[in-house]
C-alpha positions as CSV (number, residue, x, y, z in Angstrom):
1,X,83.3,127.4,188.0
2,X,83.8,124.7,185.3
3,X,87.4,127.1,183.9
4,X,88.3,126.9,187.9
5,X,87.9,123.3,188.1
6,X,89.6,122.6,184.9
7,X,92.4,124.7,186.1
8,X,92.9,122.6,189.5
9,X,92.7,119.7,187.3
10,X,95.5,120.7,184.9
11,X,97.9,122.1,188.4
12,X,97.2,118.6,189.9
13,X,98.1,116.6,187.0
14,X,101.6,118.9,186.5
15,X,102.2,118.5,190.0
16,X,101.7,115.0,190.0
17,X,104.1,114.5,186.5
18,X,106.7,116.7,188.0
19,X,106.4,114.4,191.2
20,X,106.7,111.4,189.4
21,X,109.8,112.9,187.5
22,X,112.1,113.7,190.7
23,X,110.9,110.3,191.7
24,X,112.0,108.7,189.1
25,X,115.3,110.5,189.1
26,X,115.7,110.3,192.6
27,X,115.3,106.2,191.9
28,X,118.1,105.7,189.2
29,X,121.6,104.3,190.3
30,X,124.4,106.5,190.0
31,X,126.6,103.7,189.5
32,X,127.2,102.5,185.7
33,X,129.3,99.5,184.7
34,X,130.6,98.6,181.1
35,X,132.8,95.7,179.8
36,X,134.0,96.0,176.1
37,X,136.5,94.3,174.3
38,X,139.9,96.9,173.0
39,X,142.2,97.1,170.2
40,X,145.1,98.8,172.1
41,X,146.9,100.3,168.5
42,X,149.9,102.4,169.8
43,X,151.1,105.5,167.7
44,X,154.5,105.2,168.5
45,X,157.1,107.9,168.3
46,X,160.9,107.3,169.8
47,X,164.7,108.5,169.6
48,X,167.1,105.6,170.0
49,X,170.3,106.3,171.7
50,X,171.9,103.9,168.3
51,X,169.6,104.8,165.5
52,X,166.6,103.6,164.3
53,X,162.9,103.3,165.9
54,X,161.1,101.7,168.1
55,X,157.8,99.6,167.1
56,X,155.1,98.3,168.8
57,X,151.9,95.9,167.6
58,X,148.5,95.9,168.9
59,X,146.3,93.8,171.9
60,X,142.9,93.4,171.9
61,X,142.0,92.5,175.5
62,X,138.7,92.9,177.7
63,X,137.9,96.2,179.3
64,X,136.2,96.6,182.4
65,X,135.3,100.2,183.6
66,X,133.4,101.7,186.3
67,X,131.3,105.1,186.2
68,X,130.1,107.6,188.7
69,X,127.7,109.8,187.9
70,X,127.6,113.3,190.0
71,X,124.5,114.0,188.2
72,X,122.6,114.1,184.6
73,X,125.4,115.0,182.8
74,X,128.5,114.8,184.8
75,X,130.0,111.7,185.5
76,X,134.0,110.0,186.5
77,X,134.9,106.9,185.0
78,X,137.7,104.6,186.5
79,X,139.0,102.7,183.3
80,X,140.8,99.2,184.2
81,X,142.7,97.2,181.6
82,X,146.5,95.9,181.0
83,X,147.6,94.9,177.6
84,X,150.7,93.1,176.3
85,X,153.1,94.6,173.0
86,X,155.5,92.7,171.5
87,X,158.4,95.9,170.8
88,X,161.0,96.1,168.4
89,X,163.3,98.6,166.9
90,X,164.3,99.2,163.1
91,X,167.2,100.6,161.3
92,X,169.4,100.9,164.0
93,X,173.2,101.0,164.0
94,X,172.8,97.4,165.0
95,X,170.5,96.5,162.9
96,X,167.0,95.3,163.3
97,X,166.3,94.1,167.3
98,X,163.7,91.7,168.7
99,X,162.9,94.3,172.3
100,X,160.9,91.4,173.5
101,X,157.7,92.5,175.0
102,X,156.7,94.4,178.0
103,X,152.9,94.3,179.6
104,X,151.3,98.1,179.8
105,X,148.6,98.8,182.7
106,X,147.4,102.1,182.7
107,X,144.8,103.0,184.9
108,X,142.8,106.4,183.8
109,X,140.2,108.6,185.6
110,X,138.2,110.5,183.2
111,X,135.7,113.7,184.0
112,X,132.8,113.1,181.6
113,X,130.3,114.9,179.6
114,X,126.8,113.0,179.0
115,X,125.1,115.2,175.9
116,X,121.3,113.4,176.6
117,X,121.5,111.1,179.5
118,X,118.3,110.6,179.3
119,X,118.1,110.0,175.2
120,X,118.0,106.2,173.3
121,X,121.1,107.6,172.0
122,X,123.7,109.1,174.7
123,X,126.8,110.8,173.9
124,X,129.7,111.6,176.0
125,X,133.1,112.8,175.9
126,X,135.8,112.6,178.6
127,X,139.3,113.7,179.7
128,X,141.8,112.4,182.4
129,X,144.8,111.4,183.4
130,X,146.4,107.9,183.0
131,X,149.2,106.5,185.4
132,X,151.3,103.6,182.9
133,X,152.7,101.1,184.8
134,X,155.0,98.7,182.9
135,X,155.8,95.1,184.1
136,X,157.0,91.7,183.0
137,X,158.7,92.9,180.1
138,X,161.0,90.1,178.5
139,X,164.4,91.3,176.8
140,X,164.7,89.7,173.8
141,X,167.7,89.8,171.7
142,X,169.1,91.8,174.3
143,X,170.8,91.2,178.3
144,X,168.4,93.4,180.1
145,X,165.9,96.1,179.2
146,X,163.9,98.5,181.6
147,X,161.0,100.8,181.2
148,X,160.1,103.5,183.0
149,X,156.4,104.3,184.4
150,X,154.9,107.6,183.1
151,X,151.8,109.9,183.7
152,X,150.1,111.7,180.5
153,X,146.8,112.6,179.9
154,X,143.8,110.2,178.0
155,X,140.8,111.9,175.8
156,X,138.0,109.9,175.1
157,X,134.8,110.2,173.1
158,X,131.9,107.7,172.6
159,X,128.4,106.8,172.7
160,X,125.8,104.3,174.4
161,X,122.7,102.7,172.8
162,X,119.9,102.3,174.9
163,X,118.5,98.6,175.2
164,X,116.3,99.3,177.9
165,X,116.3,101.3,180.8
166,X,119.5,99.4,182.8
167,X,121.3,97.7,179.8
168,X,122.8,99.9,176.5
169,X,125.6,99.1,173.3
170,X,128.5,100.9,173.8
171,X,131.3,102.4,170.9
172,X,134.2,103.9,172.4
173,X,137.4,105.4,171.8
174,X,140.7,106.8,173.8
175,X,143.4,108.6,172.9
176,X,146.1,107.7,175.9
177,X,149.6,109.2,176.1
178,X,152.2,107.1,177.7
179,X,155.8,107.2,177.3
180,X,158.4,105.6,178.9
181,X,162.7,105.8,179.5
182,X,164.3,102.9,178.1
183,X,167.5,101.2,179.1
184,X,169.1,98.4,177.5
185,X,172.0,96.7,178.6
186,X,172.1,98.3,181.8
187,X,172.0,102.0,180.0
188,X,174.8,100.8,177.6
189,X,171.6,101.8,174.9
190,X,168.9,103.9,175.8
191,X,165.5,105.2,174.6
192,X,162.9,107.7,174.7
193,X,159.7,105.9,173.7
194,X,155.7,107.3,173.1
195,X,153.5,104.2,172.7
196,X,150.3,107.0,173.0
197,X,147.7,104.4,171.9
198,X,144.3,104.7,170.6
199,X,142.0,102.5,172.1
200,X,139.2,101.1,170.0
201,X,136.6,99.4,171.8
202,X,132.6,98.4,171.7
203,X,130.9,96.3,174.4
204,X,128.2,96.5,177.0
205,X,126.9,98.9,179.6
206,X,124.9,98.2,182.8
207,X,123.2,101.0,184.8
208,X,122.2,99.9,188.5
């Protein structure tokens, strides 16, 4: 009798944990939000139409992105940022040239991995797809100059610290590929470019 009751004891107490559990999981936002601050560091490769390469210089700008997560350990992150890079090119027929600058927003979606949602310490990685739009860019030394937009893929990899159960650190980093078409002059120069930036970036992350 006293085994038996023991028994029913021990079943009520694991149903009662295991209820608590789904419960709890039930309870937890799917919606995650982070803000970080970026050092957009392009890797830049070209072929100029006169010679030479192209060059372009870092940003560091604010980050905002927004996650979705489909459960435990799948999640899609929206990534939202726009950064501005002063370009030039080197060693052309022409010599050196001031480019001016030209403003990059690329928005990215990324399918993520989550390795312990559910740790202190919560790794991910990610892959997408980024669509670059360029704007505003300013020509310089030169009459005119237009950039094409581009789609590439972005890889990511990074981590979040747990503060407490909504708020964690987060270290990040992106490898983005963007290129665009460049013409100068009205096409009287042109340019393939790869700005293909790594993003660095640390900040904050808030889980509703």
């Amino acid at each position: 009798m006293y085994g038996k009751s023991l028994l029913k004891l021990f079943v009520c107490a694991a149903a009662l944990q295991f209820g608590g559990t789904q419960a709890s999981a039930a309870d937890k936002s799917p919606w995650l939000v982070r803000v970080r601050m970026i050092d957009v560091a392009p890797a830049e490769r070209s072929t100029v139409s006169i010679g030479g390469e192209v060059t372009a210089d870092d940003y560091i700008i604010p980050e905002l992105d927004i996650t979705y997560f489909w459960n435990d350990h799948f999640a899609t992150e929206l990534i939202l940022a726009t950064s501005k890079h002063n370009i030039g090119a080197i060693g052309t027929s022409l010599g050196n040239l001031d480019l001016g600058h030209t403003w990059a927003l690329p928005p990215t979606l990324l399918l993520q991995y989550h390795f312990a949602p559910d740790g202190r310490i919560r790794p991910y990685v990610g892959a997408g797809i980024n669509y670059t739009i360029f704007y505003s860019a300013d020509s310089g030394d030169l009459a005119s100059i237009d950039y094409s937009n581009s789609v590439g893929f972005a890889f990511q990899g990074g981590v979040d610290f747990g503060i407490n159960d909504n708020w964690a650190f987060n270290m990040d980093v992106k490898k983005i590929y963007m290129q665009s078409d460049v013409s100068i002059n009205g096409g009287a120069v042109t340019a393939d470019v790869d700005l293909n930036p790594w993003v660095f970036g640390a900040g904050f992350a808030y889980r509703f």
